[in-house]
C-alpha positions in Angstrom: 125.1 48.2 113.3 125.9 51.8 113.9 129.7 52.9 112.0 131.0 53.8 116.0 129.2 50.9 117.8 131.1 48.3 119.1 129.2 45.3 119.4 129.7 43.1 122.9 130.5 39.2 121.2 128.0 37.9 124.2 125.1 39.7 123.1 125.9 39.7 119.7 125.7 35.5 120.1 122.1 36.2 121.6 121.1 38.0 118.6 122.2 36.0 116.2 124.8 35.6 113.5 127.2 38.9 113.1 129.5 39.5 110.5 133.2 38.5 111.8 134.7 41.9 110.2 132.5 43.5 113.2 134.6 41.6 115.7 137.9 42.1 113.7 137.7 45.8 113.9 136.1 46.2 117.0 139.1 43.5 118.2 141.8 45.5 116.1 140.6 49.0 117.6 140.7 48.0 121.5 143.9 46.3 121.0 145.0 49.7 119.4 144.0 51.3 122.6 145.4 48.6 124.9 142.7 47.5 125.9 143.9 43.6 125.4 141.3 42.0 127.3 138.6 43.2 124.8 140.5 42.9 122.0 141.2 39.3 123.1 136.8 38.9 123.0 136.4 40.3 120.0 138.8 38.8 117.8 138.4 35.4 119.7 134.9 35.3 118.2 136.0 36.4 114.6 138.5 33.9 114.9 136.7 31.0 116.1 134.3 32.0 113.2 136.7 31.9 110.9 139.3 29.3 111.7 137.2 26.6 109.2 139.3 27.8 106.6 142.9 29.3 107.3 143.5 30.7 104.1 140.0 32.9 105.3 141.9 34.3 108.1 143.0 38.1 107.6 146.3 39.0 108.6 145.0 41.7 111.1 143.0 39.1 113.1 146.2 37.0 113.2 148.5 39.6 114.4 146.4 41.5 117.1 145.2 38.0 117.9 148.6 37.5 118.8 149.4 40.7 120.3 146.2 40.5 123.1 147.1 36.9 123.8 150.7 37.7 124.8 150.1 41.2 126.2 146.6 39.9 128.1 147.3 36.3 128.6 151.1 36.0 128.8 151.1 33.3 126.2 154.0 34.4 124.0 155.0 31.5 122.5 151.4 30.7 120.6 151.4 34.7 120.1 154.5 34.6 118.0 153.4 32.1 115.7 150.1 33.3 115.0 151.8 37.5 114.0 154.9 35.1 112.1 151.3 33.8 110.1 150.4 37.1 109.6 153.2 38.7 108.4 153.8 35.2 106.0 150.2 36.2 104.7 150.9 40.1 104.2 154.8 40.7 104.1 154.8 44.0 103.4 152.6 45.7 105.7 154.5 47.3 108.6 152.1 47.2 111.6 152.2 43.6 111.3 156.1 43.5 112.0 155.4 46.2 114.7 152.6 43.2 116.1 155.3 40.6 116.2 157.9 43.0 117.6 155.5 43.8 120.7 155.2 39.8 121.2 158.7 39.3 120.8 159.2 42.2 123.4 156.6 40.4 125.6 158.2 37.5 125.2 161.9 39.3 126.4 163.4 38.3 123.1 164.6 41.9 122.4 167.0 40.1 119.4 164.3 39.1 117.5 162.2 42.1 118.3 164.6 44.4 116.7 165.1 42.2 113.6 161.3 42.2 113.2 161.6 45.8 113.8 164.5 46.4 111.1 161.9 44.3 108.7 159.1 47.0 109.0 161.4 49.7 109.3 162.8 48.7 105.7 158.8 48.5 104.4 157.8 51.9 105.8 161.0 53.8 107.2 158.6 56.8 108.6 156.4 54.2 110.5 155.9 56.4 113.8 155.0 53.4 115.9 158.1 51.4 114.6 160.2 54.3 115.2 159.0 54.8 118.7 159.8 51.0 120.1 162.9 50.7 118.4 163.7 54.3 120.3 161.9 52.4 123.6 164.1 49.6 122.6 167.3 51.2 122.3 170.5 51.0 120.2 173.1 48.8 120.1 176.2 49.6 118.4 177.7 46.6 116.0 180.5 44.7 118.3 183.7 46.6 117.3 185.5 43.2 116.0 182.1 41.7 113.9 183.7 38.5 113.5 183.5 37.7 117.1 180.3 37.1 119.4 179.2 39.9 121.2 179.7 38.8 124.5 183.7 37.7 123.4 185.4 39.7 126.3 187.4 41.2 123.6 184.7 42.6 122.3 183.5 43.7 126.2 186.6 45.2 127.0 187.1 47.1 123.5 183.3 47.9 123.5 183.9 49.5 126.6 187.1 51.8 125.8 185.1 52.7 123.1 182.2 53.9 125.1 184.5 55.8 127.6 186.3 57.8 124.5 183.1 59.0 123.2 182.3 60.4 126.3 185.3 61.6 127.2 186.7 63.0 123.6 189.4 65.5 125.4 191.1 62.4 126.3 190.6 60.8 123.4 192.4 63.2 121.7 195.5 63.9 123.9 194.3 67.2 124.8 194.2 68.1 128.7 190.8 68.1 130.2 189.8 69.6 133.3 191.8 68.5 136.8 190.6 65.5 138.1 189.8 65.6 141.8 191.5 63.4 143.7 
């Protein structure tokens, strides 16, 4: 097979056996471009020749799996498990925590989407993809008394003054700002 062919899984079963790593990059790459649904074919026939032995499986399979089943399918749940696989199998590689963060985002668990975030992040600090979802994500600043929950209205209320000082820092200060209209 040609270095930028992609083979098509359905002819590919008409022609006989193909190697699985065909399907795994060709799976890996589409997923890459968003193309889910394709991604989803591809690495559902690597997979399913594969999947007689699980310690065979290659972390990439598992987490783009994942991502085109919960970004194509909507299955989140099963998606989740199989990038947590992956990044059991190959800890330290920081697209997979980037995979599991997009499920986990899919899923509208932003909590654990930013912890699987702060994991890659603390593999490869410079990982532009990482960097960029955790920016789409957003920051949120540690609750001002830690010891209680975030949503303590303590916490609210304090969180809030907080908020309004850094914006107005005139104020803050004691220093006279402009009139307020009235």
């Amino acid at each position: 097979m040609a270095e930028n062919e992609t083979p098509d899984p359905r002819a590919a079963l008409e022609d006989g056996p193909v190697d699985p790593s065909d399907f795994i990059r060709a799976g890996v790459q589409a997923a890459r471009d968003g193309q889910f649904e394709r991604g989803l074919m591809f690495l559902s026939e690597a997979y399913r020749k594969l999947s007689k032995d699980n310690e065979k499986l290659p972390p990439m399979l598992l987490s783009y799996y994942g991502v085109c089943l919960a970004l194509n399918k909507g299955r989140a749940k099963e998606a989740a498990e199989f990038c947590q696989l992956a990044v059991e199998k190959e800890f330290y590689n920081a697209e997979l925590y980037l995979n599991l963060a997009r499920v986990y985002v899919a899923a509208r668990s932003r909590r654990k989407a930013v912890e699987a975030l702060e994991r890659g992040l603390a593999i490869d600090g410079k990982h532009a993809q990482l960097l960029k979802l955790r920016q789409d994500l957003g920051f949120r600043k540690r609750p001002v008394i830690p010891f209680l929950g975030r949503e303590n209205s303590l916490n609210v209320t304090l969180g809030r003054m907080r908020q309004r000082m850094k914006k107005e820092p005139r104020a803050a200060a004691g220093k006279p700002g402009p009139p307020k209209k009235g």
